[in-house]
C-alpha positions as a Markdown table, in Angstrom:
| # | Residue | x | y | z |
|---|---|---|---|---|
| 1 | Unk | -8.9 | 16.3 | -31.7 |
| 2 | Unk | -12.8 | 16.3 | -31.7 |
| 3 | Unk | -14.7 | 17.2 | -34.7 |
| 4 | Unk | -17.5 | 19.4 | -34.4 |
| 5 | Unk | -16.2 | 21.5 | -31.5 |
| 6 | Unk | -16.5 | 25.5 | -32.2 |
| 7 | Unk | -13.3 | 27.4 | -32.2 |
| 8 | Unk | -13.7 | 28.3 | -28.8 |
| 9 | Unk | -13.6 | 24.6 | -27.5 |
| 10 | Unk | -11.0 | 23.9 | -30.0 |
| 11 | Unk | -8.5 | 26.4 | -28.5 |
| 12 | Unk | -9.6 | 25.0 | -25.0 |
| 13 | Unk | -8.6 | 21.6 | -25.9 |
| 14 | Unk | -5.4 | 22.7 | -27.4 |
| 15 | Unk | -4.7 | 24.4 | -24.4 |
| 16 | Unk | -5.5 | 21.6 | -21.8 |
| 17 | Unk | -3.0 | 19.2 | -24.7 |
| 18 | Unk | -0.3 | 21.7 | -24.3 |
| 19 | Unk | -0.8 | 22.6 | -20.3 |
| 20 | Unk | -0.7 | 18.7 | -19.5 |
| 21 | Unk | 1.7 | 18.0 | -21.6 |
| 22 | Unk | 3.9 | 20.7 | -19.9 |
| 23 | Unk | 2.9 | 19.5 | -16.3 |
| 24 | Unk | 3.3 | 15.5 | -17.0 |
| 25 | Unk | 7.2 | 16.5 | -18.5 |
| 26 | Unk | 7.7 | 19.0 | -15.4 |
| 27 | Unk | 7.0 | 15.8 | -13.1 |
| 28 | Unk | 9.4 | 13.9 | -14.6 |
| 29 | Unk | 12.2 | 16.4 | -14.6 |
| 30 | Unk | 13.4 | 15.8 | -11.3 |
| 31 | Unk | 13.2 | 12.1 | -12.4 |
| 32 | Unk | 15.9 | 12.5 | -14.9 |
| 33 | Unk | 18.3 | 14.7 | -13.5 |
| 34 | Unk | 18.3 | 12.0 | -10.2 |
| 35 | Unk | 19.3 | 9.3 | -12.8 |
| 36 | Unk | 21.8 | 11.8 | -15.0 |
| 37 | Unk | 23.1 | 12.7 | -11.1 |
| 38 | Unk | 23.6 | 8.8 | -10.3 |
| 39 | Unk | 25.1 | 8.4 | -14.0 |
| 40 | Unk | 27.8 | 11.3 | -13.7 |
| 41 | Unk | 31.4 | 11.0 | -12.2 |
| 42 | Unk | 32.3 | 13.2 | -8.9 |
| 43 | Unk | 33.8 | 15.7 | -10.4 |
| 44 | Unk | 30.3 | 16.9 | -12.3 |
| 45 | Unk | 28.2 | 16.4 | -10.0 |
| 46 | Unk | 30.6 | 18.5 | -7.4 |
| 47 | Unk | 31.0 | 20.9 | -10.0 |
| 48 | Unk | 27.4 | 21.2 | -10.3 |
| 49 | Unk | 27.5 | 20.4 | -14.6 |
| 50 | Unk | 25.3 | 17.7 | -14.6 |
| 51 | Unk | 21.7 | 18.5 | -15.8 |
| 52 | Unk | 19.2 | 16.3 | -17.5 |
| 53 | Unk | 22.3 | 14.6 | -18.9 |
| 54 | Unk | 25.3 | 12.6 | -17.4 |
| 55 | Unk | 28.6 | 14.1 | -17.6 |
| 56 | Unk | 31.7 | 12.1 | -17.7 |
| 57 | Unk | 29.7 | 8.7 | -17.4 |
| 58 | Unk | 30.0 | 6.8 | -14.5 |
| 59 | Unk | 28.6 | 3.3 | -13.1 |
| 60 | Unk | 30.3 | 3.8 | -10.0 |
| 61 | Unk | 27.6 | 5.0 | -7.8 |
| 62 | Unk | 25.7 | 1.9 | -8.6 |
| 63 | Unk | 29.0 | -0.5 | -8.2 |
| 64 | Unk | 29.4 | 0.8 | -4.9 |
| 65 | Unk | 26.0 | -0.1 | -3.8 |
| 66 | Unk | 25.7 | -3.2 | -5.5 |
| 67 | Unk | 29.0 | -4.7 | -5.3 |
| 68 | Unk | 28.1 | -5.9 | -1.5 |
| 69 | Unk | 26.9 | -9.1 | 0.2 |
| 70 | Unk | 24.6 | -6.9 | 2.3 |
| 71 | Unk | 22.9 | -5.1 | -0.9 |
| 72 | Unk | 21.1 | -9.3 | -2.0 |
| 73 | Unk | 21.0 | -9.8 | 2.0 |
| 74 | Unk | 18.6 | -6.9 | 2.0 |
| 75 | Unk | 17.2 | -7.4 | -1.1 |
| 76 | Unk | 16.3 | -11.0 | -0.3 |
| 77 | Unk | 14.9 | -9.7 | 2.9 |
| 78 | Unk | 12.5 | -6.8 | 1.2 |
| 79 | Unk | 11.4 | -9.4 | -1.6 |
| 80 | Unk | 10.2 | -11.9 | 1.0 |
| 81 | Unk | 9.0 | -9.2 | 3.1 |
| 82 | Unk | 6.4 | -8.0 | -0.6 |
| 83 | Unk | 5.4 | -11.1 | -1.1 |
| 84 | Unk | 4.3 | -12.6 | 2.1 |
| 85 | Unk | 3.4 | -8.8 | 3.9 |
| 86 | Unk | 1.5 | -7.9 | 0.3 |
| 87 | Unk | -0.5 | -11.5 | -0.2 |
| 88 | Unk | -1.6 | -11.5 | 3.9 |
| 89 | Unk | -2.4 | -7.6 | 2.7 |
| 90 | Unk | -4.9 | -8.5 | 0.3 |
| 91 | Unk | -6.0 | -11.7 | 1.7 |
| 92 | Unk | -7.3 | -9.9 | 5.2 |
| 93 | Unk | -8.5 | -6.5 | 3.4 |
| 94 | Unk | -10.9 | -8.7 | 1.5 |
| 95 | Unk | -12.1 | -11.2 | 4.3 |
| 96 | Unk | -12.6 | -8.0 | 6.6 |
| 97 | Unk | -14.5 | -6.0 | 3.4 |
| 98 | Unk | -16.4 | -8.3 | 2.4 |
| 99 | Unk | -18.9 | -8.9 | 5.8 |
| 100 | Unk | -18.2 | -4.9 | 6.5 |
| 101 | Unk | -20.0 | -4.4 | 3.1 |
| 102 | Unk | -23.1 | -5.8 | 4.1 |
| 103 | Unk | -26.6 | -3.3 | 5.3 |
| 104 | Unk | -27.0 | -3.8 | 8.8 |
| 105 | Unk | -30.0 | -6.1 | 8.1 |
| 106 | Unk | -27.3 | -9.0 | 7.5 |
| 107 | Unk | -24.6 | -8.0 | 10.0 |
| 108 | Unk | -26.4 | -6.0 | 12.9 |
| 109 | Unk | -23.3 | -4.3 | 14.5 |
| 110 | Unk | -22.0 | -3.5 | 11.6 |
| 111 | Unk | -22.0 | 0.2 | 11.8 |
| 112 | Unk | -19.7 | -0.8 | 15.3 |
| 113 | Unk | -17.1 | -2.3 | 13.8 |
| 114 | Unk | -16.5 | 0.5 | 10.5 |
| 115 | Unk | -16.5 | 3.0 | 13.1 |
| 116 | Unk | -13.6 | 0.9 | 15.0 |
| 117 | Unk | -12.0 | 0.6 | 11.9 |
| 118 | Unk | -11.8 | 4.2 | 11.4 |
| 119 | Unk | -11.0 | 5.5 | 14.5 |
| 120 | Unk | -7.5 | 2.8 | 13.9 |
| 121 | Unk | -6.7 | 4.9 | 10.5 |
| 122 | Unk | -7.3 | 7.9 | 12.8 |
| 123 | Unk | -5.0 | 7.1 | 15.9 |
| 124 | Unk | -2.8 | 4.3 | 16.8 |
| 125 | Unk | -1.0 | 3.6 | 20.2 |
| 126 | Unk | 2.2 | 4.8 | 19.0 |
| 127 | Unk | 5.8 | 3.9 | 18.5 |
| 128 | Unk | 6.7 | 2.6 | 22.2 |
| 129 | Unk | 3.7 | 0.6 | 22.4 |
| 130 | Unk | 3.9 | -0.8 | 18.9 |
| 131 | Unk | 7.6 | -1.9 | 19.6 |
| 132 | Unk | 6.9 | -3.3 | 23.0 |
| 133 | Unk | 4.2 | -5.5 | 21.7 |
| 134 | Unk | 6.5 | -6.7 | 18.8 |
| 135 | Unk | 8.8 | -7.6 | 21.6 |
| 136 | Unk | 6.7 | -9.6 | 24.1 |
| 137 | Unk | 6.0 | -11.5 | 21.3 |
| 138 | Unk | 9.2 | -12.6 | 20.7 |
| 139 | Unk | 8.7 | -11.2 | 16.7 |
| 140 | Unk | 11.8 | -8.8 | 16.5 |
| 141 | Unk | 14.5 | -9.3 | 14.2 |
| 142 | Unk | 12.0 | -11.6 | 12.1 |
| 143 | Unk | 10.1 | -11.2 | 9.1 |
| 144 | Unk | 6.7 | -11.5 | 11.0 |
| 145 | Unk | 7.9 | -8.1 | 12.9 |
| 146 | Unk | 7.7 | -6.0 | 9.4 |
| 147 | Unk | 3.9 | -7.6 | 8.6 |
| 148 | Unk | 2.3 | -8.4 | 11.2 |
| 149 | Unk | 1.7 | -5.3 | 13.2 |
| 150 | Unk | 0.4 | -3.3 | 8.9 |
| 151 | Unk | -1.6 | -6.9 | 8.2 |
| 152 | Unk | -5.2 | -4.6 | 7.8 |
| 153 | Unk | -4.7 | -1.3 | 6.4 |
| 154 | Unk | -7.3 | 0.2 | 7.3 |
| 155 | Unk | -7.6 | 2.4 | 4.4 |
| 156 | Unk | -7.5 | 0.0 | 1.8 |
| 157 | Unk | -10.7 | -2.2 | 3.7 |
| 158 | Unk | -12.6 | 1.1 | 3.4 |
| 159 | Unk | -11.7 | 1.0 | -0.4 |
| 160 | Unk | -12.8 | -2.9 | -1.2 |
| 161 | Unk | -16.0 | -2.1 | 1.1 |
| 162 | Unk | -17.5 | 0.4 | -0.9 |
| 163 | Unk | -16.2 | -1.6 | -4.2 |
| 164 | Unk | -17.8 | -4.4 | -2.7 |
| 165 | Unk | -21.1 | -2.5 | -2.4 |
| 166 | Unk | -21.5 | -1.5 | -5.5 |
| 167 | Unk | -22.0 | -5.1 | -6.9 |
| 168 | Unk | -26.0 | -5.3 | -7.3 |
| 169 | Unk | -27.8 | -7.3 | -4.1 |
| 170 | Unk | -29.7 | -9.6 | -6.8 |
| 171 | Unk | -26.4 | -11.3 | -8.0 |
| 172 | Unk | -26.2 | -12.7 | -4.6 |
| 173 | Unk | -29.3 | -13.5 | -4.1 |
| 174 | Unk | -29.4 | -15.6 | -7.5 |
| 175 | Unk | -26.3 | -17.1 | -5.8 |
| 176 | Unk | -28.2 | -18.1 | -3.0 |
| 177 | Unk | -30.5 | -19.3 | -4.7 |
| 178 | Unk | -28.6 | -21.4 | -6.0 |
| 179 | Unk | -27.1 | -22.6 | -2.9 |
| 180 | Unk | -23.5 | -21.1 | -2.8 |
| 181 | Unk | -22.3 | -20.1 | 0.6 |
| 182 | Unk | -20.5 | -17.0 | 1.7 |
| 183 | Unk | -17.2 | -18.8 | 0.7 |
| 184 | Unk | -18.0 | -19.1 | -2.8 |
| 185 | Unk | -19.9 | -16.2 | -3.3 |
| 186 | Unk | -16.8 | -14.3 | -2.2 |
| 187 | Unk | -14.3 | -16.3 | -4.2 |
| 188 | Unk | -16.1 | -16.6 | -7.3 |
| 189 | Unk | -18.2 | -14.0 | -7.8 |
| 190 | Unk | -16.5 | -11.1 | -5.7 |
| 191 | Unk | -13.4 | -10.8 | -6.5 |
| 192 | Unk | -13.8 | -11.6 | -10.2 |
| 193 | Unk | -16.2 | -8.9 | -10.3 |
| 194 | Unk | -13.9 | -6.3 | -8.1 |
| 195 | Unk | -10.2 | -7.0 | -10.1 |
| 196 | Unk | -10.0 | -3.2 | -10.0 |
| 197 | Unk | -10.2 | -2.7 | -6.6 |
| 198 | Unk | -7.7 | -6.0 | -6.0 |
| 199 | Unk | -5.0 | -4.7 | -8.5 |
| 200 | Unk | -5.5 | -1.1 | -6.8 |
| 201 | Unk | -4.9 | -2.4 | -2.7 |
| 202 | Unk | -2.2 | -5.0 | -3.8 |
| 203 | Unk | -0.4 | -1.9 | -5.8 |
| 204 | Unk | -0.9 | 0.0 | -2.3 |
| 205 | Unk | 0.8 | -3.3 | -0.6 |
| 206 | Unk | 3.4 | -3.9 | -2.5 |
| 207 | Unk | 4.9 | -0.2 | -3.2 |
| 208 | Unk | 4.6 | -0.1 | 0.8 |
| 209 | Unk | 5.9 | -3.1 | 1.8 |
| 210 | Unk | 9.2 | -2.2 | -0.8 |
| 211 | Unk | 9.5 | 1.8 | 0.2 |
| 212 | Unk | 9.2 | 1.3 | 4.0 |
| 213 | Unk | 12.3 | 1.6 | 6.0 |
| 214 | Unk | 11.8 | 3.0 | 9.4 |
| 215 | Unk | 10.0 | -0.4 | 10.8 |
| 216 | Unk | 13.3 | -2.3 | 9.7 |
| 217 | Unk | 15.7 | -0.2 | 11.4 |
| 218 | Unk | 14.0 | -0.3 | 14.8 |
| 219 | Unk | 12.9 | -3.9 | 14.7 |
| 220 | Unk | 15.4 | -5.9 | 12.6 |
| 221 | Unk | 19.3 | -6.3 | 13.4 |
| 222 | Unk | 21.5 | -4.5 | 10.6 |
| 223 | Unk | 22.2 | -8.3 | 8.9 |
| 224 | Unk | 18.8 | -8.9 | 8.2 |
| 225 | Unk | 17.5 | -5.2 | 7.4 |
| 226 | Unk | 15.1 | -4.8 | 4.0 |
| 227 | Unk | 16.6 | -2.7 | 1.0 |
| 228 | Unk | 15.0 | 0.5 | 2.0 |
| 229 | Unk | 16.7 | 0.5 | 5.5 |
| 230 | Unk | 19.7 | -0.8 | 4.3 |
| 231 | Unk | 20.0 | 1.9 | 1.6 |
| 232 | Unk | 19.7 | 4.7 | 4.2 |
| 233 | Unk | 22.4 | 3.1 | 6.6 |
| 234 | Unk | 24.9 | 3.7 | 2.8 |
| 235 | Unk | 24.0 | 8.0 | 3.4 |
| 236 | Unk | 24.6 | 7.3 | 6.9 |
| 237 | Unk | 28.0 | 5.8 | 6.6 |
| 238 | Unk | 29.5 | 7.6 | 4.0 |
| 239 | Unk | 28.9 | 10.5 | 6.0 |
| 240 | Unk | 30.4 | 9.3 | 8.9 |
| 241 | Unk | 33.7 | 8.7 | 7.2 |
| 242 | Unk | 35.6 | 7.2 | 10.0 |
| 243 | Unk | 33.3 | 4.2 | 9.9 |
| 244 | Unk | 34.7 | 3.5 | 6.2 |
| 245 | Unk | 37.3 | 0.8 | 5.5 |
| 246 | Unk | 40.3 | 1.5 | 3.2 |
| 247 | Unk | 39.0 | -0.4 | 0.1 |
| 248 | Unk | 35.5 | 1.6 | 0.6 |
| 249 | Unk | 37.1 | 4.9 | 1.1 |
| 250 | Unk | 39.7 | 4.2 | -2.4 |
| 251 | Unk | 36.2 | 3.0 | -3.9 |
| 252 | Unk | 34.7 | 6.5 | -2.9 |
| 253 | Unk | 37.6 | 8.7 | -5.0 |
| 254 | Unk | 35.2 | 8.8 | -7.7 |
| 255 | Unk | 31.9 | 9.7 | -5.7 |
| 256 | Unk | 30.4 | 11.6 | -4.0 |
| 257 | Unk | 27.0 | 11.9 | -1.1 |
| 258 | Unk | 24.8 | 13.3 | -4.1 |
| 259 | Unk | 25.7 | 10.6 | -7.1 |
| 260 | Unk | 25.2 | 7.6 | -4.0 |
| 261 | Unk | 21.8 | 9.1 | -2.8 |
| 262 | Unk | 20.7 | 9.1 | -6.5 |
| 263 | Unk | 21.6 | 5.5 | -7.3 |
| 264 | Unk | 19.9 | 4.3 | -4.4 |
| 265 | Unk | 16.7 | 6.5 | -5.1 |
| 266 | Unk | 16.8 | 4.8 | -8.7 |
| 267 | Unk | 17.5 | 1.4 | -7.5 |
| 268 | Unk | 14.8 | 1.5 | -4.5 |
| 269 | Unk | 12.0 | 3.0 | -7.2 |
| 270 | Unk | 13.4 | 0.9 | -10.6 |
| 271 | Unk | 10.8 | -2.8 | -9.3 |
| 272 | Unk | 7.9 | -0.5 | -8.6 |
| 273 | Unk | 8.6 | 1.4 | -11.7 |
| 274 | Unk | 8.5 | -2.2 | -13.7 |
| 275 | Unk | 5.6 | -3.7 | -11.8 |
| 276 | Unk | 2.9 | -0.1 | -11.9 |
| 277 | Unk | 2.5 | 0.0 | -15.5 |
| 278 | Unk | 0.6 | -3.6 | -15.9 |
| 279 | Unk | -1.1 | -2.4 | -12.9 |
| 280 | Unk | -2.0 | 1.6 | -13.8 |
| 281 | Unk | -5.6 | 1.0 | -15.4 |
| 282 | Unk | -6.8 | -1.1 | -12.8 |
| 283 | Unk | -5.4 | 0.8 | -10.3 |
| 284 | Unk | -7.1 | 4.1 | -12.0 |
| 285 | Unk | -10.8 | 2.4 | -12.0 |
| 286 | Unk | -10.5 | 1.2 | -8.7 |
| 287 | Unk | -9.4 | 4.5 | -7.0 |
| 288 | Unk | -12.5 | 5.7 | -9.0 |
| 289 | Unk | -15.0 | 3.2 | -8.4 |
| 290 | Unk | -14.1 | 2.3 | -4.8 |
| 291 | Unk | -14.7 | 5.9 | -3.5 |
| 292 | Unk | -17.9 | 6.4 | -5.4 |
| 293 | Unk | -19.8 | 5.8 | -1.8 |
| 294 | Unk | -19.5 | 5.4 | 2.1 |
């Protein structure tokens, strides 16, 4: 705590410790009781026992959803899917910032083309439209079908524009000067200098590429669908019982809807989960800095 405060500011700060620390373990309630849920046999969870503990400890849940070809089909799929759909991500957001963050001195219809770009984030031409397209290009039931039609978020060019203009004019000036070129300047002096922003659009790429799921059911057949799709056709099928074999129905005696649901909530969040943390303080500064102007 901070010296010099008067007792006044002292009990303020107190209460702001105490108040946070209240609201931060509030958030991850629900958090624990998912994974006590996906821990806990049938029985408990049925019963409605299990809390912020599992009762009557269980790895069945996570058996049943793991022990399957199609679980490291789909896994495969959504891994490829992050890493091409997350590097074209970035790779476009920054070529499309980066002449978009120029006065309109250097690039005269400038003010054109960030309207355009906005009026994309506002409206799109809709589910039909997006799916016939995909079609006539012969892209469905292919990875290029889950990319492709996201490559430019529009949000996350409006993000690395206004990073972009907050590095000072006369460092690109001196590196004109010095007769760099657009390429270089953009590659060695831009993105160095705008890490923040790059860690914070690639976080937004990657923990959509992973949690998406609707795009995959209605352009991908149900062999190649990504995690997240495949982990919503599990609900859907253990609800429809008659769609169960006998070895999946004896494998069920010990489950139940609620204790499946959680695993897969736990297995679909547990990458992100390891991947945010070496991310967090860039991602923090970049939200920051990257929305300090329009």
């Amino acid at each position: 705590m901070s010296s010099g405060l008067s007792r006044g500011q002292r009990v303020f700060e107190i209460f702001n410790i105490v108040f946070l620390t209240l609201a931060a373990f509030a958030c991850l309630v629900p958090f624990i009781h998912i994974v006590a849920v996906s821990f806990s046999n049938s029985a408990a969870v049925q019963g409605g026992m299990v809390n912020l503990w599992p009762v009557n400890f269980t790895i069945e849940p996570y058996k049943y959803v793991m022990e399957r070809g199609e679980f490291w089909r789909s896994f495969g799929t959504t891994l490829q899917r992050v890493a091409i759909g997350a590097t074209l991500n970035v790779l476009l957001v920054v070529l499309t910032a980066y002449p978009l963050s120029k006065s309109v001195r250097k690039l005269k219809a400038r003010t054109i083309y960030v309207w355009i770009f906005f009026f994309v984030m506002l409206f799109n031409g809709g589910l039909i439209p997006n799916y016939l397209l995909v079609k006539e290009l012969n892209l469905l039931n292919t990875i290029w079908a889950l990319v492709l039609p996201g490559a430019v978020p529009v949000f996350s060019v409006i993000l690395m524009l206004n990073f972009f203009r907050e590095i000072p004019d006369e460092l690109e000036e001196a590196a004109y000067v010095d007769g760099a070129g657009h390429w270089r300047i953009l590659f060695q002096m831009y993105i160095p200098l705008s890490l923040p922003a790059v860690a914070t659009i690639s976080l937004f790429a990657i923990v959509g590429h992973w949690n998406t799921w609707f795009d995959g059911l209605i352009y991908m057949k149900s062999e190649n669908y990504p995690l997240q799709t495949y982990l919503q056709t599990i609900i859907s099928s253990f609800q429809n019982m008659e769609s169960l074999s006998a070895t999946d129905l004896m494998s069920l005696a010990n489950l139940n809807d609620r204790s499946i649901k959680a695993a897969q909530l736990i297995l679909g969040a547990l990458p992100v989960l390891c991947v945010y943390p070496f991310l967090q303080k860039y991602f923090v500064k970049g939200i920051r800095l990257g929305g300090v102007k329009g």
